[in-house]
Each structure stands twice: as C-alpha cells, then as structure tokens.
C-alpha positions as CSV (number, residue, x, y, z in Angstrom):
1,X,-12.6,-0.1,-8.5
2,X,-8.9,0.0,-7.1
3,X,-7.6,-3.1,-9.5
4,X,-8.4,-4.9,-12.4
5,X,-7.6,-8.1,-14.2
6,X,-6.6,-7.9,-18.0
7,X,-10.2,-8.5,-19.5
8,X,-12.2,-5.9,-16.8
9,X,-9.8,-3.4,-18.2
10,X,-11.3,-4.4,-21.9
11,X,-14.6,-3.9,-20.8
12,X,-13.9,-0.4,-20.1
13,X,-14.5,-0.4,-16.3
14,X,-12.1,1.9,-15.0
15,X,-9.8,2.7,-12.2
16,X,-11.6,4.6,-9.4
17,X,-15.2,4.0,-10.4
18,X,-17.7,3.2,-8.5
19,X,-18.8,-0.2,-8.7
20,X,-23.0,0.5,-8.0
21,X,-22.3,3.1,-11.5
22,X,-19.8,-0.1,-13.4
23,X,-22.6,-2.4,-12.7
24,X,-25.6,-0.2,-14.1
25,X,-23.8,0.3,-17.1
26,X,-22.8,-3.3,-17.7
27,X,-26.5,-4.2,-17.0
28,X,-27.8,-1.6,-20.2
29,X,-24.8,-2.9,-22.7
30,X,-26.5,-6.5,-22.1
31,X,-29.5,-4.4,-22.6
32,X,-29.0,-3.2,-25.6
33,X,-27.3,-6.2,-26.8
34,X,-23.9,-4.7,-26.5
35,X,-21.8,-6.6,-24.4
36,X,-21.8,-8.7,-21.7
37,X,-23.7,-8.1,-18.3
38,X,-22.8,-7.4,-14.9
39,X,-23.4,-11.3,-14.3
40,X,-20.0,-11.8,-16.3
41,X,-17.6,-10.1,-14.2
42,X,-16.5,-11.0,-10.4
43,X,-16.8,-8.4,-8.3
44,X,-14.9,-8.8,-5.2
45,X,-14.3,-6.4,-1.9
46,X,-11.3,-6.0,-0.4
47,X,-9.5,-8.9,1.5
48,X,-6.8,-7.1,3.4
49,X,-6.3,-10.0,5.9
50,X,-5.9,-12.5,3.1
51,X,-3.6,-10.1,1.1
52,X,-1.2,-9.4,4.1
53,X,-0.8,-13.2,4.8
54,X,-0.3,-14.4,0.8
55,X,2.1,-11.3,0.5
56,X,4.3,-12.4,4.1
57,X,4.3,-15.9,1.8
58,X,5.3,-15.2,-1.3
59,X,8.0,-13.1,0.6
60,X,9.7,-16.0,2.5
61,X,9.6,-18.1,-0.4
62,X,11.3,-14.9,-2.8
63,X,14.1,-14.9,0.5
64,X,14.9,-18.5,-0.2
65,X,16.5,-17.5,-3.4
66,X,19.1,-15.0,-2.3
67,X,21.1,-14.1,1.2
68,X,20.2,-10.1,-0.2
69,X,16.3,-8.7,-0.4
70,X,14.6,-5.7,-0.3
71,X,10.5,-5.7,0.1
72,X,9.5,-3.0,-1.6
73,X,5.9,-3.0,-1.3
74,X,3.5,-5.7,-0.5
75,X,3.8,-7.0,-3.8
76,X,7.0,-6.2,-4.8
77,X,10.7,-7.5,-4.1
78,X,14.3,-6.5,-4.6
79,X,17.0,-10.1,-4.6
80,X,20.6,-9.5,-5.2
81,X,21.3,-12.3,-7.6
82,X,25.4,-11.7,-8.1
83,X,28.2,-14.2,-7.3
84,X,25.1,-17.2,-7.6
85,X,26.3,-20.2,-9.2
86,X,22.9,-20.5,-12.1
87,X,22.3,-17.9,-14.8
88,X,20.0,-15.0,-13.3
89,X,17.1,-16.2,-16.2
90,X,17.5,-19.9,-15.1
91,X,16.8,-18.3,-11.1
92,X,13.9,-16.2,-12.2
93,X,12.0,-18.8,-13.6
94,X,12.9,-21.0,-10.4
95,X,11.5,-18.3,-8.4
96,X,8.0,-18.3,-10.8
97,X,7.5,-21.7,-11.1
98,X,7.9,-22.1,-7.2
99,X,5.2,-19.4,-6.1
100,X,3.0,-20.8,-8.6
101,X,3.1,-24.4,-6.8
102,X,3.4,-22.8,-3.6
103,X,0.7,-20.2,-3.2
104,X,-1.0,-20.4,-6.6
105,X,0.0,-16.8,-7.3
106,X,1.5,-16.1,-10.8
107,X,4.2,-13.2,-10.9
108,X,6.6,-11.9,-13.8
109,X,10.4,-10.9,-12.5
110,X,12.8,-8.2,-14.6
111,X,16.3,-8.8,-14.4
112,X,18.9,-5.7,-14.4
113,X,22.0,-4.8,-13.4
114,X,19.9,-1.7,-11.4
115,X,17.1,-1.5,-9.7
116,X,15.8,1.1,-11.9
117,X,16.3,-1.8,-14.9
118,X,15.0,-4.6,-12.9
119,X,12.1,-2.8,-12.8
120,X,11.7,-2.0,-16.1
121,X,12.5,-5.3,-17.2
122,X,9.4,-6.2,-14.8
123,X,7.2,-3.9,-17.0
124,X,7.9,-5.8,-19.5
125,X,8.1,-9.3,-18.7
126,X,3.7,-8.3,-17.8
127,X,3.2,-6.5,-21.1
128,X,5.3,-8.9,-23.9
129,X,4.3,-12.6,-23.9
130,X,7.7,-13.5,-25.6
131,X,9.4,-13.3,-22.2
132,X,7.2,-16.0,-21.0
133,X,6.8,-14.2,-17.5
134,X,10.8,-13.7,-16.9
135,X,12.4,-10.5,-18.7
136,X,16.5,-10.4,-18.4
137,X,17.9,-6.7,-19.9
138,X,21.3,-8.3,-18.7
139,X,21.6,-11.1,-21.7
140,X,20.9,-8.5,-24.3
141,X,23.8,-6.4,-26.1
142,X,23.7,-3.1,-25.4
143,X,22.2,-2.6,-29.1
144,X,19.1,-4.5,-28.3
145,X,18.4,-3.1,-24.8
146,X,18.2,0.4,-26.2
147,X,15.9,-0.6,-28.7
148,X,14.1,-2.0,-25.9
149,X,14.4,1.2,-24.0
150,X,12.7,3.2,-26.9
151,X,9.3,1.2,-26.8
152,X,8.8,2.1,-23.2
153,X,7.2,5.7,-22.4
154,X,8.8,7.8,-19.7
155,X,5.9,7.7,-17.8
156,X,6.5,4.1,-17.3
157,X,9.8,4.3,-16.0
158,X,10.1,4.4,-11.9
159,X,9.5,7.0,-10.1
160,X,8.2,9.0,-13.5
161,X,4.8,10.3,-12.5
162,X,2.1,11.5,-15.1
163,X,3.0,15.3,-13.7
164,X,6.5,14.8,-14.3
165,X,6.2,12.8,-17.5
166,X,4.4,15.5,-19.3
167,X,7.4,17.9,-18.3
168,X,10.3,15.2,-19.5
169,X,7.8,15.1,-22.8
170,X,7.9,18.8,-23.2
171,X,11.6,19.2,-22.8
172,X,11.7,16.5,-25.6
173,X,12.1,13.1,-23.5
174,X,9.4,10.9,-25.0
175,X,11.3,7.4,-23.8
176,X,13.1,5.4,-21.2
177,X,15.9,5.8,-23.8
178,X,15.8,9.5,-24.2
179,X,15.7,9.5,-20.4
180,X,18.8,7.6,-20.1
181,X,20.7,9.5,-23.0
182,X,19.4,13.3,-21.7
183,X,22.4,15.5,-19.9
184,X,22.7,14.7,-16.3
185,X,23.0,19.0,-15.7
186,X,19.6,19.3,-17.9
187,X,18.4,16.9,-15.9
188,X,19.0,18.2,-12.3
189,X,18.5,22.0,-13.6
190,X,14.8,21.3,-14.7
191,X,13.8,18.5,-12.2
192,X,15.7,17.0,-9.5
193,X,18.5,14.6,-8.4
194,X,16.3,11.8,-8.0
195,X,15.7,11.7,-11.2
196,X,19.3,11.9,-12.6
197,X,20.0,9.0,-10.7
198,X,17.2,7.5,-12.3
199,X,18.9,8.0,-15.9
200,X,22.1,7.0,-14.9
201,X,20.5,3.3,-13.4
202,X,18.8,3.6,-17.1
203,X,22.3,3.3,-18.7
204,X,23.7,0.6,-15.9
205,X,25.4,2.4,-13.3
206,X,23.7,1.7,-9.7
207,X,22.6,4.4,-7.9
208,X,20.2,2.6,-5.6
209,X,21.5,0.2,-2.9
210,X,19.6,-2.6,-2.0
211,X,17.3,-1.9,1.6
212,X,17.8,-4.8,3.5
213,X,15.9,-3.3,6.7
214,X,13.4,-1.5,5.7
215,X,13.1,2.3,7.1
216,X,10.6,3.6,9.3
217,X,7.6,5.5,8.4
218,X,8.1,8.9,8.7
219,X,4.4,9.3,9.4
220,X,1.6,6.5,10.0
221,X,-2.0,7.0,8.6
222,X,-5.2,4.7,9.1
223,X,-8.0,6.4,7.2
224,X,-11.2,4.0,6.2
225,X,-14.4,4.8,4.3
226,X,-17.9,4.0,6.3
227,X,-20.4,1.3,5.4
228,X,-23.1,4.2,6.5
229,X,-23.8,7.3,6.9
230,X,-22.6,8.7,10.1
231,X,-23.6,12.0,11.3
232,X,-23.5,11.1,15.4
233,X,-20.3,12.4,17.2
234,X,-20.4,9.1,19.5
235,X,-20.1,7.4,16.1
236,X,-17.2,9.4,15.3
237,X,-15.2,8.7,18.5
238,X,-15.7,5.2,18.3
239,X,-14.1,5.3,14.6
240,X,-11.5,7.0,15.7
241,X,-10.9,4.9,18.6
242,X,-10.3,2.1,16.6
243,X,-8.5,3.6,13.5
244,X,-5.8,5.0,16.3
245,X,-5.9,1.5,18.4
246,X,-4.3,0.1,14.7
247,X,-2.4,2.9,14.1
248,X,-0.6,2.8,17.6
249,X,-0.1,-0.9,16.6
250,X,2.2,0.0,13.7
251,X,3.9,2.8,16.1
252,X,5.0,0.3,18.4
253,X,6.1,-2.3,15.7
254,X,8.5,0.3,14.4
255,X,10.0,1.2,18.1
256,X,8.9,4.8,17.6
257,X,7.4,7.4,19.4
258,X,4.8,10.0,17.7
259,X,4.3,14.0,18.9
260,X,1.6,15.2,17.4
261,X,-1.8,13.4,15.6
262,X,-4.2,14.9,12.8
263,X,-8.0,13.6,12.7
264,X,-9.5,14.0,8.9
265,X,-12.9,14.4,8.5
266,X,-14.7,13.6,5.1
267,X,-18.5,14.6,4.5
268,X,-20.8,14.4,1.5
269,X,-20.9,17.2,-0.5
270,X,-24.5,19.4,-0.1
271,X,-24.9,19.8,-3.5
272,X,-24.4,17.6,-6.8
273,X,-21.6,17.8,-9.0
274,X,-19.3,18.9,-6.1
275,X,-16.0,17.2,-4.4
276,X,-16.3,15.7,-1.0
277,X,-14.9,17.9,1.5
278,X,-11.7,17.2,3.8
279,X,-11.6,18.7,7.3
280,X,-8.3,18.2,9.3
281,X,-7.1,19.2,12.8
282,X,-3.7,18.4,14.2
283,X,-3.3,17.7,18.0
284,X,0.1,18.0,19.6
285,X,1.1,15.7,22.6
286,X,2.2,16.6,25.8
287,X,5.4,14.0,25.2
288,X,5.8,11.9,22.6
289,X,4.1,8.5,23.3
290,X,3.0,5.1,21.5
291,X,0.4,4.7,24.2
292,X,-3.2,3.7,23.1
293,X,-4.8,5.3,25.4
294,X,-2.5,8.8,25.2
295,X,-3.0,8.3,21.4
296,X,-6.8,7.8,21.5
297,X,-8.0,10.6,24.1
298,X,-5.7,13.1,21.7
299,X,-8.2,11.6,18.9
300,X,-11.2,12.8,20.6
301,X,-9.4,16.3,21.7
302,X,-9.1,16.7,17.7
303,X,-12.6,15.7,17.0
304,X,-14.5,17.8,19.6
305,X,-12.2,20.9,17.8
306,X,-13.7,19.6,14.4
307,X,-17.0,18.7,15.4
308,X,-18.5,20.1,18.9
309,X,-21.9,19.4,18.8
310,X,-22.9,15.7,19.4
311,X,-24.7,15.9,16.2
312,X,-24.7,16.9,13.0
313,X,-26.7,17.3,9.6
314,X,-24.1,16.6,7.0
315,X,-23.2,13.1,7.0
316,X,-19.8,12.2,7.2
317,X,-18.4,9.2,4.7
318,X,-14.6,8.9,5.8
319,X,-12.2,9.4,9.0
320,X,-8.9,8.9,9.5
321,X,-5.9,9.1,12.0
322,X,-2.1,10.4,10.8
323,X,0.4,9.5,13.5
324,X,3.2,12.5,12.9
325,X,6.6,13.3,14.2
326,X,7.6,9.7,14.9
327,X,10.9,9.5,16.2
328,X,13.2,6.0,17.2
329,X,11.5,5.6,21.1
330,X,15.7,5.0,21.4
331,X,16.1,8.6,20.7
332,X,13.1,10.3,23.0
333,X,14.7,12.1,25.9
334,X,12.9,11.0,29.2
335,X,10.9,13.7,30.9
336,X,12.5,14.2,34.5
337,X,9.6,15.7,35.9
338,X,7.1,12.7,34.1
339,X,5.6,10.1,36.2
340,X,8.6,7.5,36.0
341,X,6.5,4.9,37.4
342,X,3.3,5.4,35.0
343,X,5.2,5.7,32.2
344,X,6.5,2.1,32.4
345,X,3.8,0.6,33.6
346,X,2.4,2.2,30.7
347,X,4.7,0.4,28.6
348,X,4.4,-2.7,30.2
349,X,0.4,-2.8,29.4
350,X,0.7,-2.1,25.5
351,X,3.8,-5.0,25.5
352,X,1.4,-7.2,26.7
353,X,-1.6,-5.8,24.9
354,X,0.3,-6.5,21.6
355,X,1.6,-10.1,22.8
356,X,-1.9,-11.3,23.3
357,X,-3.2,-9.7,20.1
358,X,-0.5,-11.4,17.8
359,X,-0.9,-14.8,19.7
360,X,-4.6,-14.8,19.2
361,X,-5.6,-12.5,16.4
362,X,-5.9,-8.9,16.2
363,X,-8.9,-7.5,18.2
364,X,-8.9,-10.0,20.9
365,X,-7.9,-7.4,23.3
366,X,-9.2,-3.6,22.7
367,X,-10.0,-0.2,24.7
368,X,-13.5,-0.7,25.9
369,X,-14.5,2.7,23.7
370,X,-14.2,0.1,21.0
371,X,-17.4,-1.1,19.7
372,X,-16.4,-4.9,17.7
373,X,-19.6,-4.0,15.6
374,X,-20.1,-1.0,14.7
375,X,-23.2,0.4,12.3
376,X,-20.5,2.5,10.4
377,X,-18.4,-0.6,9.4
378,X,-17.4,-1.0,6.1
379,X,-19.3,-3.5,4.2
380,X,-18.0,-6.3,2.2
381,X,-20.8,-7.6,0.7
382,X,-18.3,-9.2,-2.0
383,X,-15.4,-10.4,0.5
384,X,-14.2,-13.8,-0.7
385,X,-13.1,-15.9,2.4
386,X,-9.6,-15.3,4.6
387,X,-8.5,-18.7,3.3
388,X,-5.3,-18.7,5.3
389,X,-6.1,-16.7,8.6
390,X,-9.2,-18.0,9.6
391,X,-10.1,-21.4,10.9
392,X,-13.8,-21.2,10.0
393,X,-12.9,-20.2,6.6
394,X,-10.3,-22.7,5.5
395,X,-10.8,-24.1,2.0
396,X,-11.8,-28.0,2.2
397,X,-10.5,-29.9,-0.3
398,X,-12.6,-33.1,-0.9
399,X,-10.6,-37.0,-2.1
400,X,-12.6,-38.8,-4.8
401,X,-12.0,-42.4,-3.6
C-alpha cells in the first residue's frame, strides 16, 4: 500500500502493507461482522504512465497562472503570485476550479509569503474544511497566523522528518510556532542550517528562491520489484538490461554523463521473521558515457561480480540500476586517445534512438537483450486503463440522443 484515500486510512489499512495480508483481514472483519469486506474498497496497482501524463497536465495549466514556477515534485508546484493584478485567494481558487474542469483532479493550494509557509498553508488547506480547499497565511494578522502555527506539529513542517522531529521535541520544540520563535544559534548548534532557514521562512523572511530550471540529479536510480520469483542469471541480465536502457534515458534527458553504476540485488530472506537482504556492487567506467550499450554491458560486469553462477537457489524479488557520478556532458573532458569517430557515432545512435522512442512511445526501439515480455514483469492485476496515453484505452463517452 503506497497511498490511501481519506476512508482506506479509517479502515485501518496502513502505509506499506501488503495488500494479499489488507485483504485477508478485511475478509474476517466481514466475517465476524465487524466491518466491511474487501469487496468495499478499490484496490488499484500502479499507473505510472497515466500519473506522468495527468501530472505534465495539471502542470501546464498551474504555468498559465504565473510568468514564475517551480515543479517540485510530480504533484507539487511553486507560482510566484507577486505584482498580479487579483488577490492571491481569488487566484488560488481560479487555479482549483480550473484543474477540476480540466483534468477532473481536485487539489488544495497554501498561500505564503515563503515557501516554507505556502507549504504549510497547503497542510492545512487538506486537513481544515473551513478553507474550502484554498488556505492564505498572508490575509491573516500576525496574531492569528501564530495561533495557526501552534496547531501544527513540527513534524509536519517541511523538511522536519520523524528522526528530526523527536530531537526538536526533546529540545522543547513541540510546534511550527516554537520552531519559528527558537534561537537561530540553538538552532544551527544542535541541527543544521537548513533548518534555521526553515524557522526563519516560518516567521516570513525568504530564504528559499524559487527553482525555475530544475537541477539535475546528482544520481539516477531505476530499481523495480518482480512479478516472480527469479533465481536464473539470464533473468537477471535481462532486468537489468532494461532497468539501465530507462535509466540511460533520464541520463541523456539531463545532458549528463555518468562514471560509475551500482547493480542491487534483493533476495527473500531463508528464514521467517527476517528482512530481505540487499546486495550491491559498484562498477566504474572506463569514461564517463550516456551510452546504452556502455551503460548495459557495465550492468552485466556488476552482476556476474554479484552472482557468478548461472543459477541460483535463493530467489531474488528486486533489482535495480543507480547511475552515479553524473556530470553536465558540457563539462566531460574528451579523451585524446578515445575513438573520436566511435564516440560520435555513438552519440548519433542514442539521439536517434531517443527521437524515435518519444515520437512513437517508449519501447518501440530497444537493445535486442531486451525481452518486451518478460516472466519476471511486474504484475498489475489491478491497473486501471492509461486513459490519456494509449489509443486502445481511451475512455468512450457515449451521447444519449
């Protein structure tokens, strides 16, 4: 379980649990008369293609509203609402009522003078139905936003993890308020800077400038759990083919260059009770590349290190690739003593590998070590349809005359 709505979370199906254990449970409260059974809640697996497309949406329509935006996440955006000509609350309920009608998504926006506050004011635009969706800390007195500020927990404030709110709560910071008011030299002596620019965007004062480009990743990773069991080291290599063939995708999107690559290797644990078991093993290139095929063959170097029998009896549930030591392709020194003419032609292949794979969908065009069905793939038994990227699964709406 890696979300849930409002009334799963009342139910008492938590985050992280397996669904096989949520459903057995459900299915003996109904049992025993105690609830309602697993026939009453919607199960669905995840959609990544659908949630990638709806999130690019709801995006373009957020950019409409402001010349200045940051995309923080794939659900979350920054605007820069100063020097507009309507009221900031007037402009956040333009922007809900618009993605509403547009893509059927509802969303809640905080307004704040900081990003830290916008965010807060986010929090509690979801949690407080009295802001009908659209929270602005900036209409309040100073008075009534502090009073505000006390209702939230630290641990709720951005950037305060669980860790690091039990060490505010033990130095006496119980609050976004206490947070704010706390010394800026207690602050930096017992935790970090981070965080006492966090306090100071708690009291109004902005700290954090708006990310118009977004930076690149420092480090890519593509790890996916199996539908099956796999214990075959053909298996494997075909896995990791195609978790690096996506991963090299992102490397090139970013115009960077990676040195080094770390397969992971997760196995069932052998006996009850026990954690699954993580194996890793780092590969350094010969030069940094963003080629596919450079990228792949340093994948299987890794594995045969982790794994070099062709077989083996403890099944593996989980592999990954981690691109590391990306650097701006801009920035790479060329090698004098490389093949010059390799090299570009190199370059030339994955530009038009990539140009054919956005025209006509990911996949069209892969390394022939890539099987397109694979016994291993994950399943989505509960998948509900890619509404907006596939033609043979757009929804049809149907005209009563």
């Amino acid at each position: 379980i890696v979300a849930r709505s409002k009334e799963a979370k009342a139910l008492g199906i938590g985050m992280g649990e397996p669904w096989f254990l949520v459903r057995q449970r459900l299915r003996q409260a109904q049992q025993q008369g105690q609830g309602p059974g697993a026939e009453a809640v919607i199960a669905l697996s995840s959609n990544y293609a659908l949630y990638a497309d709806m999130s690019t949406r709801v995006m373009r329509i957020l950019g409409r509203f402001s010349p200045h935006q940051e995309v923080y996440s794939i659900d979350e955006s920054f605007l820069d609402l100063r020097g507009l000509p309507e009221p900031a609350a007037v402009i956040g309920q333009r922007i809900r009522e618009r993605v509403l009608r547009w893509t059927g998504l509802p969303v809640c926006v905080g307004l704040g003078p900081t990003k830290t506050l916008a965010k807060l004011a986010n929090h509690l635009a979801k949690q407080d139905p009295r802001w009908n969706a659209v929270c602005d800390l900036q209409a309040l007195s100073e008075d009534e936003r502090e009073a505000l500020l006390a209702t939230v927990p630290v641990g709720k404030v951005w950037g305060v993890g669980s860790r690091l709110a039990r060490r505010l709560q033990a130095l006496g910071l119980e609050t976004a308020l206490d947070l704010s008011r706390a010394p800026q030299a207690l602050i930096r002596q017992q935790t970090s800077v981070v965080l006492a620019r966090t306090a100071l965007e708690l009291r109004g004062k902005v700290c954090l400038a708006l990310e118009e480009i977004a930076p690149a990743k420092q480090q890519i990773r593509c790890p996916r759990s199996f539908g099956a069991l796999v214990t075959e080291q053909a298996e494997l290599i075909e896995a990791l083919a195609q978790f690096t063939s996506r991963a090299a995708e992102k490397l090139r999107a970013q115009q960077t260059l990676a040195s080094a690559l770390a397969v992971e290797l997760t196995r069932r644990p052998q006996h009850a009770g026990l954690l699954p078991e993580t194996r890793c093993q780092v590969v350094a290139l010969p030069e940094s590349s963003a080629d596919t095929r450079l990228l792949v063959a340093a994948a299987r170097r890794g594995l045969q290190r982790l794994l070099p029998s062709a077989r083996t009896d403890q099944p593996y549930t989980k592999a990954g690739i981690i691109l590391l030591g990306l650097t701006p392709a801009s920035q790479v020194p060329s090698d004098l003593f490389a093949e010059s003419l390799e090299s570009a032609r190199g370059q030339a292949l994955m530009a038009t590998l990539d140009q054919i794979n956005q025209r006509f969908g990911r996949g069209t065009l892969t390394l022939g070590s890539i099987n397109r069905a694979p016994r291993w793939r994950r399943r989505e038994a509960h998948r509900s349809a890619r509404y907006t990227t596939r033609w043979d699964e757009l929804p049809v709406a149907v005209a009563d005359g």
